[in-house]
LODO-229130 format. One line per 8 residues: number of its first residue (from 0); their letters; for each residue y negated, x, z negated of N, C-alpha, C. Coordinates in nm, 4 decimals, always signed. Atoms other than C-alpha are relative to their C-alpha. Example, Ala and Ser with C-alpha at 12.3 -4.5 7.8 and 13.67 -1.06 7.14 Angstrom:
BEGIN
0> as> +0.1190,+0.0890,+0.0000,+0.4500,+1.2300,-0.7800,-0.1200,+0.0900,+0.0000  +0.1190,-0.0820,+0.0060,+0.1060,+1.3670,-0.7140,-0.1090,-0.0770,-0.0730
This chain:
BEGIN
0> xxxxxxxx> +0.0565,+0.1138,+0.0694,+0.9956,+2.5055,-1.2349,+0.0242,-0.1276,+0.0823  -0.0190,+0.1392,-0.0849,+1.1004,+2.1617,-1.1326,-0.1133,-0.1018,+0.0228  +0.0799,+0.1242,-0.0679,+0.8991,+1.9078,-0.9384,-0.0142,-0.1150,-0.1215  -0.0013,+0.1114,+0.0767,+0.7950,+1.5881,-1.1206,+0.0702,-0.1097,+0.0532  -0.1433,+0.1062,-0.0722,+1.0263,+1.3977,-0.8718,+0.0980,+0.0533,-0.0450  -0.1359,-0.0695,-0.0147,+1.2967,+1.6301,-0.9360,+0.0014,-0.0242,-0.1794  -0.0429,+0.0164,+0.1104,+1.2614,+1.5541,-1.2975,-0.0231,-0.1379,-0.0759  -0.0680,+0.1543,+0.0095,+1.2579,+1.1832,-1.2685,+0.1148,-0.0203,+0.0540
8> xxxxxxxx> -0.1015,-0.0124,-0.0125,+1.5244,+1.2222,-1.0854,+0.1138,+0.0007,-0.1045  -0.0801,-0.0828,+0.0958,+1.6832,+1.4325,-1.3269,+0.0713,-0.1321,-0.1316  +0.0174,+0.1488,+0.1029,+1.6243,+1.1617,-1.5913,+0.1083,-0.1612,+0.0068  -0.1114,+0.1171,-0.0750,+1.8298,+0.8729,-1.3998,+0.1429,+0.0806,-0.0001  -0.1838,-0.0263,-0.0173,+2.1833,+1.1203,-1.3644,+0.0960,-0.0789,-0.1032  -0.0632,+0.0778,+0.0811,+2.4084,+0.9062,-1.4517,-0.0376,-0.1334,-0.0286  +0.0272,+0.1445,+0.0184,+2.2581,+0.6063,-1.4253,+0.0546,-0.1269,+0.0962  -0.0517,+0.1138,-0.0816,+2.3708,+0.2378,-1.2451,-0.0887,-0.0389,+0.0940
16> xxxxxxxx> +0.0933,+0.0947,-0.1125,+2.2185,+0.0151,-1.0057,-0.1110,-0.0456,-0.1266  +0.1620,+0.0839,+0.0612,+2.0003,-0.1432,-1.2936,-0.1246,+0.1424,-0.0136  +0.1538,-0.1352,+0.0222,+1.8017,+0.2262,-1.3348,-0.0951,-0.0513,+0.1761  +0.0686,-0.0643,-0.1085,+1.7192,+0.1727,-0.9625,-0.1670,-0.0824,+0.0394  +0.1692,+0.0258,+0.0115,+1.3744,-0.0553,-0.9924,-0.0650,+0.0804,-0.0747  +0.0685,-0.1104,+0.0572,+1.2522,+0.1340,-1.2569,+0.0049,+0.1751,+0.0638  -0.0148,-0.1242,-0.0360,+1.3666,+0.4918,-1.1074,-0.1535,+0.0154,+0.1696  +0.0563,+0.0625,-0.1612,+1.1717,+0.3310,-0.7346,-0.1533,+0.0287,-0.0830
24> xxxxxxxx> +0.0984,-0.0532,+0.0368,+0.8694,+0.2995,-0.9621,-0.0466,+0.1546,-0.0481  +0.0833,-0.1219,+0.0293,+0.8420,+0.5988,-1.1012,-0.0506,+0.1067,+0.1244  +0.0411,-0.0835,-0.1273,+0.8953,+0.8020,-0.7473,-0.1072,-0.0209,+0.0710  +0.0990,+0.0944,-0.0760,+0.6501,+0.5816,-0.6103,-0.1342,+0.0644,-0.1153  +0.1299,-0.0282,+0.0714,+0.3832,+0.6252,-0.8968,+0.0068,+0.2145,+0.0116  +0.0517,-0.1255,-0.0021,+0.4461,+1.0094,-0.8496,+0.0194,+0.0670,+0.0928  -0.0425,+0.0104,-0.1032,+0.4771,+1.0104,-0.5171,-0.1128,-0.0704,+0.1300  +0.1079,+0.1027,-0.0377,+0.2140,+0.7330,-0.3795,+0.1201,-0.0965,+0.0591
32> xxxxxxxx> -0.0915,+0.0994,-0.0628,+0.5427,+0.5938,-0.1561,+0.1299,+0.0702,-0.0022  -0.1881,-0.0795,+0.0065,+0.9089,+0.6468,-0.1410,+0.0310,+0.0214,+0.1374  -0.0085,-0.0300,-0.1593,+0.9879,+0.8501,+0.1767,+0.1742,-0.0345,-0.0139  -0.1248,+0.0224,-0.0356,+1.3235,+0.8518,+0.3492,+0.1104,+0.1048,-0.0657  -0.0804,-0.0503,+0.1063,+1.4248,+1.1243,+0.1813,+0.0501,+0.0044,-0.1158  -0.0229,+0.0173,+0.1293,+1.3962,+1.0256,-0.1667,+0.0663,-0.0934,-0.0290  -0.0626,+0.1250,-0.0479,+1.5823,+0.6897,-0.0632,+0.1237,+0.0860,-0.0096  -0.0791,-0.0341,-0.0236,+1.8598,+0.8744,+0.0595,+0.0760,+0.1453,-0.1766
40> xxxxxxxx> -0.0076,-0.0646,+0.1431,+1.8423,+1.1180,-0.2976,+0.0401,-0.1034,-0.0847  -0.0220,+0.0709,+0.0664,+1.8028,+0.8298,-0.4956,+0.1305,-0.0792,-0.0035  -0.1821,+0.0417,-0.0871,+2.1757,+0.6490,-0.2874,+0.0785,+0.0843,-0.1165  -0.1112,-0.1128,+0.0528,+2.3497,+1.0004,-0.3859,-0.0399,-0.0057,-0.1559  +0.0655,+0.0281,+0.1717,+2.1909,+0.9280,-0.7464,+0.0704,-0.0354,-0.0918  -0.0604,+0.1364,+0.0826,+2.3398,+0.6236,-0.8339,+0.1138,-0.0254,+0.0863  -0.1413,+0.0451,-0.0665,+2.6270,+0.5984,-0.5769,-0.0446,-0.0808,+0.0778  +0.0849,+0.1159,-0.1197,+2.4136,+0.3588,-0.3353,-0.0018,-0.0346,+0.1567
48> xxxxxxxx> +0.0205,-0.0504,-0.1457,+2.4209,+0.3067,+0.0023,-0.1499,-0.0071,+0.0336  +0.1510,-0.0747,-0.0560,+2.0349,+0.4124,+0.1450,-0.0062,-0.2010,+0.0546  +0.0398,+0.1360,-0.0235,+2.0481,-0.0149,+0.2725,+0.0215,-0.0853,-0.0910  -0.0012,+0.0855,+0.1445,+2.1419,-0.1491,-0.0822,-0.1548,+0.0296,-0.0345  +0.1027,-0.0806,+0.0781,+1.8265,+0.0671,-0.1573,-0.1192,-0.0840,+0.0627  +0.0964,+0.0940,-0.0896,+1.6017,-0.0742,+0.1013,-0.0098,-0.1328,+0.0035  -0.0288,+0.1538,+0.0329,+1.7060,-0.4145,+0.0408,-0.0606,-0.0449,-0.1368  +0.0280,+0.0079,+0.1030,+1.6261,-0.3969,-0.2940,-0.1788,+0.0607,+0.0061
56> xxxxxxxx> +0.1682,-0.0545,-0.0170,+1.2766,-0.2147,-0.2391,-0.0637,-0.1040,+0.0775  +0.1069,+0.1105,-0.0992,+1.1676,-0.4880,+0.0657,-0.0346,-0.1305,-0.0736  +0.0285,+0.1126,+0.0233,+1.1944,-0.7475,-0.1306,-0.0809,-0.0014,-0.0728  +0.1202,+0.0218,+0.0774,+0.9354,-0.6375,-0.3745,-0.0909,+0.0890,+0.0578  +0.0632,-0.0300,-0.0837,+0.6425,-0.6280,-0.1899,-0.1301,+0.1475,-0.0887  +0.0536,-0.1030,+0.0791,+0.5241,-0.3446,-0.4542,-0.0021,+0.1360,+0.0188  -0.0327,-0.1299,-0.0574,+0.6668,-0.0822,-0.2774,-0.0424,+0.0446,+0.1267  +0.0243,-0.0389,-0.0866,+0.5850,+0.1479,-0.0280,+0.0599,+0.0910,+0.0593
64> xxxxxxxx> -0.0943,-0.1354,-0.0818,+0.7675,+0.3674,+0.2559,-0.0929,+0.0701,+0.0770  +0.0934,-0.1348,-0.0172,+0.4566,+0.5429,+0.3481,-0.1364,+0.0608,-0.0138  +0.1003,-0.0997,+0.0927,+0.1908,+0.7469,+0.2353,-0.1446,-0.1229,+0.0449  +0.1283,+0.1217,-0.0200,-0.1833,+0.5226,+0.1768,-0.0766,+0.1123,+0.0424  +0.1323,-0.0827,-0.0781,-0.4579,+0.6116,+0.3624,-0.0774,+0.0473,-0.1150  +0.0661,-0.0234,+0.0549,-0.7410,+0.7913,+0.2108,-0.1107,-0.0938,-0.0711  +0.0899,+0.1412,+0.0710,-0.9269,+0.4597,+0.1902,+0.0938,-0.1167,+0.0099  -0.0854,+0.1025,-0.0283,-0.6691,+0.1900,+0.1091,-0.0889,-0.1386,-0.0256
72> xxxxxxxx> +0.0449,+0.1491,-0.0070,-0.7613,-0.1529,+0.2183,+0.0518,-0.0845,-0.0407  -0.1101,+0.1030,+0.0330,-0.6103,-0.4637,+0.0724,-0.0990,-0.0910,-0.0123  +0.0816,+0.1347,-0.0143,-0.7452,-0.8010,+0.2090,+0.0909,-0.1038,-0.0847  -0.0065,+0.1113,+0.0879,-0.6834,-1.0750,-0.0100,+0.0354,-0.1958,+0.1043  -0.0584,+0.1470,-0.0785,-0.4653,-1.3951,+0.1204,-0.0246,-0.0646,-0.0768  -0.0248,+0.1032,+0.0965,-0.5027,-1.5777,-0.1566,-0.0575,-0.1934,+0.0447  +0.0319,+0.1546,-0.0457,-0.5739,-1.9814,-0.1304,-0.1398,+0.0113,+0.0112  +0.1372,-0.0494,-0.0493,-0.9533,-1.9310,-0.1560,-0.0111,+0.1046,+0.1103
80> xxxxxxxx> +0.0432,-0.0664,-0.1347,-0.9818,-1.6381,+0.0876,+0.0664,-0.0860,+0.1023  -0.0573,+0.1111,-0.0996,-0.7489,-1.8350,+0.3150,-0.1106,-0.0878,+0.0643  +0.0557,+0.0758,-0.0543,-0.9692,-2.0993,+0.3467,-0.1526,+0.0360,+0.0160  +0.1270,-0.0385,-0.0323,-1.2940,-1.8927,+0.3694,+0.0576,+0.0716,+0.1203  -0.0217,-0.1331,-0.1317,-1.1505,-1.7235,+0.6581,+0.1063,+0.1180,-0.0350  -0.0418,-0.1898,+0.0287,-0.9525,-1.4097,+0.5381,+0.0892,+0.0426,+0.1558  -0.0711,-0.0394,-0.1161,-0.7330,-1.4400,+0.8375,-0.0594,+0.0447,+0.1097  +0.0729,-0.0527,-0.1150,-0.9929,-1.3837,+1.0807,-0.0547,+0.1444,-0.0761
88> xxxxxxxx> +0.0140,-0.1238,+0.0985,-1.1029,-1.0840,+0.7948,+0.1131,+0.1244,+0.0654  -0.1323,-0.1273,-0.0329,-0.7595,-0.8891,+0.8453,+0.0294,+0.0043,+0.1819  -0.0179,-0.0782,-0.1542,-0.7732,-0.9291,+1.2345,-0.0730,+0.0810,+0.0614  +0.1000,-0.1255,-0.0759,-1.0777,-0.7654,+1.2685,-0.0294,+0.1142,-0.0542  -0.0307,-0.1375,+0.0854,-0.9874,-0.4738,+1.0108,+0.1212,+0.0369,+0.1151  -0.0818,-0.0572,-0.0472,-0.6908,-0.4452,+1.1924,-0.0118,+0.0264,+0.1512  +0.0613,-0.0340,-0.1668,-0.8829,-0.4217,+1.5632,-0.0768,+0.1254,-0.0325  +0.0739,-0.0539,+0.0053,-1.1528,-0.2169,+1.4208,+0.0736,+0.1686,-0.0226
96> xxxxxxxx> -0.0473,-0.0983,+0.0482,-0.9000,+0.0487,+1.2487,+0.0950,+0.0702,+0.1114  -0.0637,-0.0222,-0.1105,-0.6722,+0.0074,+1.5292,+0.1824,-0.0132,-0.0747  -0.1168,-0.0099,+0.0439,-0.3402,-0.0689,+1.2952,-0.0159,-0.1420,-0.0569  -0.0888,+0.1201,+0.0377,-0.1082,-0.3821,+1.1889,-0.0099,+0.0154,-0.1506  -0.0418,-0.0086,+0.1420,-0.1233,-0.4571,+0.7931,+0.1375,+0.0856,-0.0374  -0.1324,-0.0573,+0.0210,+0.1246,-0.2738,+0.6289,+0.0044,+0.1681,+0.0250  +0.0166,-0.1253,-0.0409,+0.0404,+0.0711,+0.7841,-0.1054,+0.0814,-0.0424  +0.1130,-0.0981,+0.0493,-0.1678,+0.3569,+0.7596,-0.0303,+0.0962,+0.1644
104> xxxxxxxx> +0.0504,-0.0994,-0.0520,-0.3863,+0.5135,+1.0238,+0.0618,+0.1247,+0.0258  -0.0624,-0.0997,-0.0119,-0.2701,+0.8256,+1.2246,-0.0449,+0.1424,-0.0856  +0.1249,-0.1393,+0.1171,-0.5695,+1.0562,+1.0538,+0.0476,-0.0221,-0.1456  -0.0238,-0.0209,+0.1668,-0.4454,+0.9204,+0.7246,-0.1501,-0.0340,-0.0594  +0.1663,+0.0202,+0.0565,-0.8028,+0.7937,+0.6722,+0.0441,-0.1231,-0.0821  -0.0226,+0.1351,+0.0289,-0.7352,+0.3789,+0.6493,+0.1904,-0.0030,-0.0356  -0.1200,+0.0424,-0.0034,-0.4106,+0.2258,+0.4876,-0.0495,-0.1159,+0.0128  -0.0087,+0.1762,+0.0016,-0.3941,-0.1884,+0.5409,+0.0618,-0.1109,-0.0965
112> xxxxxxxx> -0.1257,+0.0814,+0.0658,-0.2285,-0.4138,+0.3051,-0.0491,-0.1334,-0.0288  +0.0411,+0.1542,+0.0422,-0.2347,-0.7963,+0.2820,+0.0613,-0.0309,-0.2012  -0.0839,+0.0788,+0.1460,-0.1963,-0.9171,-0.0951,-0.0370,-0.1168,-0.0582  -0.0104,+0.1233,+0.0087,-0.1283,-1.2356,-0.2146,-0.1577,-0.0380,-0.0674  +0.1022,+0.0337,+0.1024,-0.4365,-1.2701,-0.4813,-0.0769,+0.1265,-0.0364  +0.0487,-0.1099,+0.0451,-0.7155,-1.0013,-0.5882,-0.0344,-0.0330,-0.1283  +0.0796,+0.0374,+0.1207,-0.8401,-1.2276,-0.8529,-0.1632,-0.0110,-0.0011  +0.1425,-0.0169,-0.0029,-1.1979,-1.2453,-0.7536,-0.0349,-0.1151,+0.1092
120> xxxxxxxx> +0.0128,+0.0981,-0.1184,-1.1532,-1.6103,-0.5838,-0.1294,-0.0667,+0.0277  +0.1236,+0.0274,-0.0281,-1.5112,-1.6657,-0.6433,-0.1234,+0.0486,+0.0785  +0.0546,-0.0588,-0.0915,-1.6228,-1.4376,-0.4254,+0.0440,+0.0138,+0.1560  -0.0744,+0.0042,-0.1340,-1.4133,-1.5333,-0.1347,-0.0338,+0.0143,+0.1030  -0.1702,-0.1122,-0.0344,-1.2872,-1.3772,+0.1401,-0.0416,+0.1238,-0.0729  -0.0090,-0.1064,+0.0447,-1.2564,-1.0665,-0.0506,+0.0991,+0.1371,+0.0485  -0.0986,-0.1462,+0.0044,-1.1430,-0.6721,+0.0446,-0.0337,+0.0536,-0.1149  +0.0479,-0.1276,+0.1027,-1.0937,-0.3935,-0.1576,+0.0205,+0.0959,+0.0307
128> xxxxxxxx> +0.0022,-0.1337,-0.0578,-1.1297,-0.0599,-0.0404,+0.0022,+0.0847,-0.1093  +0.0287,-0.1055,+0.0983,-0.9928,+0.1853,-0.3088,-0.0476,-0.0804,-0.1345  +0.0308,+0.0454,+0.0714,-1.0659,-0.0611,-0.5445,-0.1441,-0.0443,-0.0438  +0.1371,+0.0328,-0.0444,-1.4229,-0.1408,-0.4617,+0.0271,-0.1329,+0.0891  -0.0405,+0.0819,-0.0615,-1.4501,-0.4928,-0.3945,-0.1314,-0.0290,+0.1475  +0.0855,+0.0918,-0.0304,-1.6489,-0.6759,-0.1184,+0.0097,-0.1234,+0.0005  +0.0325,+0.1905,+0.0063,-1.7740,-1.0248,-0.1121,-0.0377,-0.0840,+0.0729  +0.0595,+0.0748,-0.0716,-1.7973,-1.2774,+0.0939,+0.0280,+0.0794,+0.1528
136> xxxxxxxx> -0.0126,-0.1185,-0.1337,-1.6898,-1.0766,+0.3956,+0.0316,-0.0694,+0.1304  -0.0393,+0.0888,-0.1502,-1.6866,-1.1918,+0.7719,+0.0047,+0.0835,+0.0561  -0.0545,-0.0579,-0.1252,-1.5168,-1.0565,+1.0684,-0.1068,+0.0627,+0.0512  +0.1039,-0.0827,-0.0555,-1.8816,-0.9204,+1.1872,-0.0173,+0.0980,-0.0699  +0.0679,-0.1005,+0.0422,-1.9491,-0.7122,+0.9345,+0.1598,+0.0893,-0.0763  -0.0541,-0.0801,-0.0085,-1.6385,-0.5357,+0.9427,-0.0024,+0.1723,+0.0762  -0.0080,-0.1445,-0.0566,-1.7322,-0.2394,+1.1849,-0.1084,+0.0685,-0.0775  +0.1221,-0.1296,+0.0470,-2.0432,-0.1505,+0.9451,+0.0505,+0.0291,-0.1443
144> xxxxxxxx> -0.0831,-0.0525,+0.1424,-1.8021,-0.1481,+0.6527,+0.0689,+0.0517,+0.0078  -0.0969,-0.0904,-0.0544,-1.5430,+0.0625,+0.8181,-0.0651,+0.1266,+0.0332  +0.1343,-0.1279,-0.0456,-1.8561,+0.2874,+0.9645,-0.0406,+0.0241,-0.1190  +0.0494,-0.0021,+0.0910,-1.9448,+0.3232,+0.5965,+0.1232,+0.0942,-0.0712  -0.1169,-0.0241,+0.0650,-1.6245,+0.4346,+0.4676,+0.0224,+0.1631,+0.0995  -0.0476,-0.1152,-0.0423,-1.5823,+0.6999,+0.7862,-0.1277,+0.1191,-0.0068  +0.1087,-0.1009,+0.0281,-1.9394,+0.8417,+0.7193,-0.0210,+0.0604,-0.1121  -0.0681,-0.0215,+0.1250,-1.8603,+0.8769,+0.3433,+0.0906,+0.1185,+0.0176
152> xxxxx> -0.1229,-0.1770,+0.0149,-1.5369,+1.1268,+0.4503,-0.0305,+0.1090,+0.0479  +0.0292,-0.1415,-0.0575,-1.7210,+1.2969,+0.6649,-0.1432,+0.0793,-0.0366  +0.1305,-0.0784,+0.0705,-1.9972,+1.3773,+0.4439,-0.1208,-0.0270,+0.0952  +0.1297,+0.0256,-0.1425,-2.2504,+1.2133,+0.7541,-0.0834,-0.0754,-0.1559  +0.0471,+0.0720,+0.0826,-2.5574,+1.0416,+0.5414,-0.0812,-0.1174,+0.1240
């Protein structure tokens, strides 16, 4: 029985360079991120070289090359958070967690991601953890919202 990658895959034989955004999403939505292997599948796919591929994936910041944490974070740059602070927000997520935006934790607990806008500029600076927003968030009360999140996985009350 074939994989559900292996039959998106399947789906693209024979296809050009234009299948390869759409083909990126789908691996990705059934997948969470596109590893190095499926990069290098996807190349032999379409005839690609594996840095046409990557070139084309970096530039849309939609994609991912590796797996999200169990609690994905995404602080909010937008022009309101900006100017409430968000930047001091994402340095002290990224002290507290111990990782650079963009990454994911070695446990696989926290992923990081800066994105442009959440849409919730009235509540500025804004995270979202998993899609749970907070509001109004300052650099202090990052370690009891991170301590909240690791007592949660580990079933502590």
């Amino acid at each position: 029985m074939k994989s559900q990658t292996e039959k998106i895959l399947a789906k693209y034989k024979g296809g050009g360079r234009d299948s390869l955004i759409p083909l990126l999403q789908e691996v990705q939505e059934a997948e969470g991120y596109i590893s190095r292997e499926r990069v290098k599948e996807i190349g032999e796919l379409l005839n690609l070289p594996t840095g046409k591929i990557y070139g084309v994936a970096t530039f849309y910041n939609q994609f991912r090359f590796s797996a999200q944490g169990k609690y994905h974070i995404q602080v909010c740059r937008g022009t309101a958070c900006h100017v409430k602070g968000s930047a001091n927000v994402l340095q002290a997520l990224e002290s507290e967690i111990g990782i650079e935006a963009g990454n994911t934790d070695r446990d696989g607990l926290f992923s990081l991601e800066v994105v442009a806008c959440i849409g919730a500029c009235g509540l500025a600076p804004v995270i979202s953890v998993n899609g749970r927003f907070h509001a109004g968030v300052t650099p202090e009360e990052i370690p009891e919202i991170i301590e909240s999140y690791r007592k949660e996985f580990g079933g502590a009350e």
